[in-house]
C-alpha angles and dihedrals in degrees: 000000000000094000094053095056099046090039076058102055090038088059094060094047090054092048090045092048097048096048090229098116098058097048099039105023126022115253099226089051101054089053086063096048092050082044096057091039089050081057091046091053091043083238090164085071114123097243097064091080087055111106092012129248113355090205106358096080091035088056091055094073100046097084107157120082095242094044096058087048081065110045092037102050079054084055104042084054089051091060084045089052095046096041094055086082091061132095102268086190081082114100083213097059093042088053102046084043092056086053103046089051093046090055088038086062090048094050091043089123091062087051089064105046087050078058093052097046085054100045088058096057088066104064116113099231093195089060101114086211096053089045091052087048093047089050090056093051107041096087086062089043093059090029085069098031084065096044083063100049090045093058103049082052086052099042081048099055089043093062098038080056102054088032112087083204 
């Protein structure tokens, strides 16, 4: 049941953070409907404070734009996937599904780098031709890699530079 109240609150947060709540679904409205889905799921039981928040702690350390996109279109698959088992005949759940769709498309690109990263967990590393294939490509790994770095140096002498710090 945990896992139901906090997914709730991080919903909104999601919908909040991504502007998409206050120019498709009235604010207001979509409160109710996760209030009536928090009263669908029994959320107000008294197990759903024990181990503490299921997203909210892990959102706190994702801090760059792009990194958000990642870690919350996981977690905006996660509410689909849990929300499948409900009663669609609901206007609330439609309405919190629709939602949910409509941010997933925006954050399409997020979807596909948690493909990558697990697609390259897969690799099997002791494969001698993934590791020939890995050599040849190491120098353009840490070329970029540098590139990277090189630019956030660069973004942090600029604004020491305009800042009168």
């Amino acid at each position: 049941m945990a896992f139901q109240t906090y997914s709730l609150f991080v919903l909104s947060i999601i919908m909040i953070s991504f502007g998409h709540v206050e120019n498709r679904l009235n604010l207001l409205q979509l409160q109710n409907d996760i209030d009536k889905l928090k009263a669908d799921f029994n959320s107000s039981h008294s197990d759903v404070a024990d181990g503490g928040p299921i997203f909210t702690e892990r959102l706190s350390s994702w801090t760059e734009r792009n990194e958000k996109r990642i870690i919350l279109s996981q977690i905006i698959s996660m509410y689909l996937k849990m929300l499948e088992n409900t009663d669609r005949s609901k206007a609330h759940v439609r309405n919190i599904t629709e939602e949910l769709h409509t941010l997933k498309e925006s954050l399409s690109d997020g979807s596909k780098k948690i493909e990558d990263l697990k697609d390259l967990t897969k690799l099997q590393m002791s494969d001698l031709k993934i590791q020939r294939k890995a050599v040849n490509e190491l120098f353009i790994v840490l070329q970029k890699l540098g590139d990277t770095s090189s630019s956030q140096k660069r973004k942090r002498s600029q604004f020491q530079r305009l800042c009168k710090c």
